[in-house]
N, C-alpha and C positions, 0 to 999 in steps of 0.2 A: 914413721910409725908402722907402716905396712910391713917394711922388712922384720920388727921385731914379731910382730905378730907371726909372719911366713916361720921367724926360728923358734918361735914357739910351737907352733903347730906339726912341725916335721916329725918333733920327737914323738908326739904323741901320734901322730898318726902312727910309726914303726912302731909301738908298744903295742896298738890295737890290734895288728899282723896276729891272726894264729896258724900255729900250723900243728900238721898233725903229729902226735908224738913219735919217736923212731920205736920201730916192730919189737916189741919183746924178741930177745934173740934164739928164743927156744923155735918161734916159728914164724923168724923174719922171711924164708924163703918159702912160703905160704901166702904171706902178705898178698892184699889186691886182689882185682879183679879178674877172675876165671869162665870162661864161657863153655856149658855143656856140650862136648862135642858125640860121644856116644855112651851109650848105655850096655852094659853085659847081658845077653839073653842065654838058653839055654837051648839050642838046637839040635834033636836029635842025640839026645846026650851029649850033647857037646857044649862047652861055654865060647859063645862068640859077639864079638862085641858090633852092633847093632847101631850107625849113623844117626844121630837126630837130625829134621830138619832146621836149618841154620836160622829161618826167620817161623815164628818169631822167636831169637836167641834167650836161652835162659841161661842167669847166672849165678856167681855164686862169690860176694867178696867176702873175704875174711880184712878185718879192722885189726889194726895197731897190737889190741890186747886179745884177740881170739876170736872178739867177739864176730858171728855170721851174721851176715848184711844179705837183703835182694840188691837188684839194680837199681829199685831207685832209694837206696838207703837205708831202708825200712830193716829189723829184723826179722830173719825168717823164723817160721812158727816151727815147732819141736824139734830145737836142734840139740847137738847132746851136750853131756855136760862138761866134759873134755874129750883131748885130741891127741892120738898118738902121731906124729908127724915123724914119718919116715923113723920109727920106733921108738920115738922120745916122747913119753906120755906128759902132757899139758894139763892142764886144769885152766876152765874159760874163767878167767873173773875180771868182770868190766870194769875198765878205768878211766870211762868219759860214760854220759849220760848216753841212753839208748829210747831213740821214739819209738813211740809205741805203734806198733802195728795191728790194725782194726778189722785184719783179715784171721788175725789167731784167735777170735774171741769164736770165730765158725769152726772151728776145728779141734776136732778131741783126738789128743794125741796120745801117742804109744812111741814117744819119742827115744833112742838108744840111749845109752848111759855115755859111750865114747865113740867115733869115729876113727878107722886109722884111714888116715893120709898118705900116701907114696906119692912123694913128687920128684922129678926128673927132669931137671930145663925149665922148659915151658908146657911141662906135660903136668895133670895133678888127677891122679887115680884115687878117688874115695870110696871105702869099701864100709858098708854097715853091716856088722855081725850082730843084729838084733834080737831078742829073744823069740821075738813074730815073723819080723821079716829078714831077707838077708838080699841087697841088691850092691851093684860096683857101678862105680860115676865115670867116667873118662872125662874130664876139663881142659880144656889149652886156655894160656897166659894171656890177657888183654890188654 
C-alpha cells in the first residue's frame, strides 16, 4: 500500500518544482545578479571612474523579463521604463508577480524613461541620461 502511495506522490511532487522562466532573449546576457563595483566621477575635468567600498556590496539583479530587483528580491524604486542593452532597446514588462517594496512609498522619484546597458563579459556599465541627472554604474557579474 505504501509503494502505491510513494508512485503517487513522486509525480506530484515534480509538478510542484518551479523554476524560473528562460531570459527573454533580447537581454538574456543581462540576466542576474550584478555587484556595484565603481561609479564615474568627474575630476578635474576629467571623467574617472571612482572604487566603491565592497562591504557593504550593493546590487543590482535584473529578472527573467527585465524587471530590476534589490538583493534581497525586493524591487527597486524609480527604475526606468525600458533598457537599451548593448543598443537593443527593451521595454520592461512583467511577466511574474512583483512584491512590493515598502521603501518606494519614501521616495519621490524623478525616475529616467530608459537606461542603456553595455555589457562585456562579466563587466555591466549602466549609464543614465536623465533629464536631471546624468551618472555611469560599473557592475561585475555575481
Amino acid at each position: 500500500m505504501k509503494r502505491y502511495l510513494y508512485i503517487l506522490l513522486v509525480p506530484l511532487l515534480l509538478l510542484n518544482c518551479k523554476k524560473e522562466p528562460a531570459p527573454l532573449p533580447a537581454i538574456k546576457e543581462v540576466v542576474g545578479r550584478w555587484r556595484l563595483d565603481a561609479v564615474e566621477k568627474t575630476v578635474n575635468g576629467q571623467q574617472i571612474w571612482e572604487k566603491v567600498p565592497a562591504d557593504p556590496p550593493s546590487h543590482l539583479v535584473f529578472r527573467f523579463d527585465g524587471v530590476i530587483l534589490d538583493e534581497n528580491g525586493l524591487p527597486w524604486c524609480c527604475v526606468p521604463d525600458s533598457l537599451i542593452v548593448n543598443g537593443t532597446p527593451f521595454k520592461i514588462k512583467p511577466l511574474a508577480s512583483i512584491p512590493e517594496n515598502p521603501q518606494c512609498h519614501l521616495v519621490d522619484c524623478a525616475a529616467c524613461s530608459s537606461w542603456d546597458l553595455e555589457q562585456k563579459e562579466n563587466e555591466l556599465t549602466l549609464t543614465s541620461n536623465c533629464e536631471f541627472v546624468h551618472y555611469r554604474r560599473r557592475y561585475l557579474r555575481e
